[in-house]
C-alpha positions in Angstrom: 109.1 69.5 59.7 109.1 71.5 62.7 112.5 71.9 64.2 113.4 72.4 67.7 115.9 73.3 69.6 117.1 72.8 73.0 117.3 75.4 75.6 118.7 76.0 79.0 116.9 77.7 81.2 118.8 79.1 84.1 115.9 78.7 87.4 117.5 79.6 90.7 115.0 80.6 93.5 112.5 81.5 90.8 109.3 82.1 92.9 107.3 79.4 92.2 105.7 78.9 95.8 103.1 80.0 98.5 100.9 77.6 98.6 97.8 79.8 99.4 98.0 78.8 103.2 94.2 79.6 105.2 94.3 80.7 108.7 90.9 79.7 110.0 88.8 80.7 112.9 90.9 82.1 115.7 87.7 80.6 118.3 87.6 77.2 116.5 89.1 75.1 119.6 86.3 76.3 122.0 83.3 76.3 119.0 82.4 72.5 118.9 82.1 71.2 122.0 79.7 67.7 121.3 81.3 65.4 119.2 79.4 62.8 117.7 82.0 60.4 119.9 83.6 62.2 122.7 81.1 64.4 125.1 81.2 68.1 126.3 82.7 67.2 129.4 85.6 65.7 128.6 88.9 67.4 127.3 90.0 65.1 124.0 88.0 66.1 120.3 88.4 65.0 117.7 88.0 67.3 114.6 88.0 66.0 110.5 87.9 68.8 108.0 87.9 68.9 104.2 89.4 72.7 102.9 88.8 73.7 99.1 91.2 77.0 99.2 91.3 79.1 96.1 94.2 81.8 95.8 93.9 83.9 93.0 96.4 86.1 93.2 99.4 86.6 95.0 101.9 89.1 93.9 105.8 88.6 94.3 109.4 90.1 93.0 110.8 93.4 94.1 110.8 95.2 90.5 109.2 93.1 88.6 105.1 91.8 89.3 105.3 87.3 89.2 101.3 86.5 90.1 100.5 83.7 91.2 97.2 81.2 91.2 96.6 78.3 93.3 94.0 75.8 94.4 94.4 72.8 96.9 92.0 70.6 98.1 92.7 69.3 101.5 92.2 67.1 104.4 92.8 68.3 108.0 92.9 65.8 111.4 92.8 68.3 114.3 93.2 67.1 117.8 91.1 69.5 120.5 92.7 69.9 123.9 90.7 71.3 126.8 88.6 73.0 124.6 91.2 75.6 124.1 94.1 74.2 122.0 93.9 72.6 118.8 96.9 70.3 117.2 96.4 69.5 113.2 98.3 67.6 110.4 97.3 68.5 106.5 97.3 66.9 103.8 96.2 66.8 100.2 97.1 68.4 96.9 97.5 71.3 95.2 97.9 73.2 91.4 99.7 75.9 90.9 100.3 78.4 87.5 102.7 81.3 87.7 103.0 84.5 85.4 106.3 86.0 85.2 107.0 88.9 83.6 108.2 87.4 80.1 107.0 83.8 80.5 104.0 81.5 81.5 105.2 78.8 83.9 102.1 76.1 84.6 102.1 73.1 87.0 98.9 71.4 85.2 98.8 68.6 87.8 97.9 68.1 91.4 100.5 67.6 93.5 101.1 66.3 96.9 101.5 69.0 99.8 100.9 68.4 103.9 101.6 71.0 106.9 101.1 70.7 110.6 100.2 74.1 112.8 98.7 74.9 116.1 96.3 77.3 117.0 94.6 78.2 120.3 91.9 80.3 122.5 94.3 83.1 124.5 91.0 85.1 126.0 87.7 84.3 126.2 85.2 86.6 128.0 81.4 86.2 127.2 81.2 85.6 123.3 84.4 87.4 122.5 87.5 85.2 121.9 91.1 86.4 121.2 92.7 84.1 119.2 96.3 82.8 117.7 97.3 80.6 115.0 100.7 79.0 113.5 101.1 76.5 110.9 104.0 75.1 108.4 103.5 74.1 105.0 105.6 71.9 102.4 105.4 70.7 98.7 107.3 69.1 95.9 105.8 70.9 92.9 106.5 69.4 89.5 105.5 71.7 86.7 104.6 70.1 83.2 105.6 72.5 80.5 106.8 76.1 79.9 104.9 78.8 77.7 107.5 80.9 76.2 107.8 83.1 73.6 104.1 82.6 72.7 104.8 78.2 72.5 103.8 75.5 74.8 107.8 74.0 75.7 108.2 70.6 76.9 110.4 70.3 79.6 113.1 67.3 79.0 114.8 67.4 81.9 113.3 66.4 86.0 112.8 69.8 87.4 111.2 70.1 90.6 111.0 72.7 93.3 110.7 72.5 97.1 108.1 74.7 98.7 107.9 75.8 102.3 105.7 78.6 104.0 105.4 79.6 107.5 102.4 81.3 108.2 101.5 83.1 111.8 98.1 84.9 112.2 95.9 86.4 115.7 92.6 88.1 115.6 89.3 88.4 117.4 85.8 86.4 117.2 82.5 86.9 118.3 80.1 83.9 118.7 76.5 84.2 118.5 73.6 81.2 118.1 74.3 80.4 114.5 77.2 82.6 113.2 80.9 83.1 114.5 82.8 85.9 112.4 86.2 86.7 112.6 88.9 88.9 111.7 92.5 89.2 112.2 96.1 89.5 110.3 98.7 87.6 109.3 102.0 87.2 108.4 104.0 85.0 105.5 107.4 83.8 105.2 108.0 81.9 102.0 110.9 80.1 100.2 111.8 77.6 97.4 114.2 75.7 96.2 114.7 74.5 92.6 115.9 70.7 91.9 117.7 70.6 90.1 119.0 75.0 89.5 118.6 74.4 85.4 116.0 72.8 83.1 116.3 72.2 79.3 113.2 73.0 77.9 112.3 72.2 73.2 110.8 75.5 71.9 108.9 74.5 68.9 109.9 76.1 65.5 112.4 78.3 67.0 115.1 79.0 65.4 117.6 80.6 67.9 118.5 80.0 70.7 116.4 82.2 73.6 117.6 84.2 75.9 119.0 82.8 79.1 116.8 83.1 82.0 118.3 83.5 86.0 116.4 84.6 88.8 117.8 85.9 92.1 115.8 85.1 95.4 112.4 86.1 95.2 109.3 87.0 98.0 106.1 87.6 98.5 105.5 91.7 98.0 103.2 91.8 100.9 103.9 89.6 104.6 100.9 91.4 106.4 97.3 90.4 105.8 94.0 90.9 106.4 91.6 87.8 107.3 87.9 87.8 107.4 85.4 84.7 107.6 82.8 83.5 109.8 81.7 79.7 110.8 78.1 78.8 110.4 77.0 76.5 113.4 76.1 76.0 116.8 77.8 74.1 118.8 77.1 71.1 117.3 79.1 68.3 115.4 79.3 69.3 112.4 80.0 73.1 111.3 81.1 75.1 107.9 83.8 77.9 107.6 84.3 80.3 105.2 86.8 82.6 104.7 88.7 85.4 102.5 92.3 86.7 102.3 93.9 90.4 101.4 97.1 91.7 100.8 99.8 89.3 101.1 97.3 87.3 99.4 94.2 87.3 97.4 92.2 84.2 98.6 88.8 82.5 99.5 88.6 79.6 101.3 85.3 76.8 102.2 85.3 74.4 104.6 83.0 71.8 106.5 84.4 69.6 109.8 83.3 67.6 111.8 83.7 66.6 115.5 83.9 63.3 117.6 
């Protein structure tokens, strides 16, 4: 019979977080303007989206390399103010998997995450906008098992960590009939707290106890990114986005709203 025994592993701060967070397009309060609802003239949208966003890879530690994968699926209200200001909530869920240096740590669930941001039009002349962006971001994250030392571990004990990112971005668009691209930067500030600080984990047909594990504060290698993407449609209804990430993170992102 196999025989187990029971670990402690020693988590505090260990850098399970950063949700993969997208920025969007920097002229999407003034893109569409007829809603299926609402007319052109008057200065309340409103704007449903549904975001897939795919981060796969995000590099964090000081002198060590922890990677990071992440896919959420999303819904986003966004309320459209004067054609210039747009107001959001988010919400949906997310699944994450971290490699650290020594160990495999997987979340192989979806789990609930939401955010609210802002972003707005700060110049518009002719088709070029100038643009600005803001959002926060917040999860419970409840990862199923640890791969260590080679084995699938169960984890016996509740362990959960509390994930928050605030994200700020501001870049240029140009609009044309069909196409609106855009690029910019952004910046990332993210933290997490472990709940509780230790987990006991049963390591399958070990016969020692492992080494005990402690993590110091961990962040994301990279704050500054790049952001490129373009929407694809008029200025009708309905509209999709896409959209990649560098840097600070490695990410592409697809997305389809629309307006009333």
């Amino acid at each position: 019979m196999a025989r187990y025994r029971l670990a402690m592993i020693f988590f505090f701060f260990v850098p399970f977080f950063s949700e993969g967070t997208f920025v969007g397009n920097f002229a999407a309060p003034a893109l569409s303007r007829e809603g299926l609802v609402f007319s052109e003239n008057t200065f309340f949208h409103l704007r449903l989206s549904y975001v897939y966003d795919d981060l796969y890879k995000g590099d964090y530690g000081e002198s060590e390399a922890y990677r990071i994968k992440e896919r959420s699926h999303l819904g986003v209200l966004t309320c459209n103010l004067f054609h210039y200001v747009d107001l959001y909530g988010i919400a949906g869920f997310s699944n994450l998997e971290i490699k650290e240096p020594s160990d495999t740590l997987y979340a192989d669930r979806f789990d609930f995450s939401w955010g609210a941001g802002a972003s707005a039009v700060l110049f518009h002349w002719d088709h070029f906008f100038l643009g600005v962006d803001g959002k926060y971001y917040h999860a419970r994250v409840h990862p199923s098992y640890v791969q260590a030392e080679g084995k699938a571990c169960s984890i016996v004990t509740p362990l959960s960590y509390i994930v928050e990112d605030i994200q700020g971005a501001l870049g240029i668009a140009y609009q044309s009939d069909l196409l609106t691209p855009y690029i910019g930067v952004s910046y990332i500030y993210s933290t997490a707290t472990p709940l509780p600080h230790t987990a006991s984990i049963l390591i399958p047909d070990y016969d020692a106890n492992p080494a005990l594990l402690s993590q110091s504060a961990l962040f994301i290698k990279e704050r500054w990114g790049l952001v490129l993407g373009t929407s694809i449609g008029g200025k009708g209804a309905f509209s999709l986005n896409l959209e990649a990430r560098f840097f600070n993170q490695y990410a592409f992102q697809v997305s389809g709203s629309l307006c009333f």
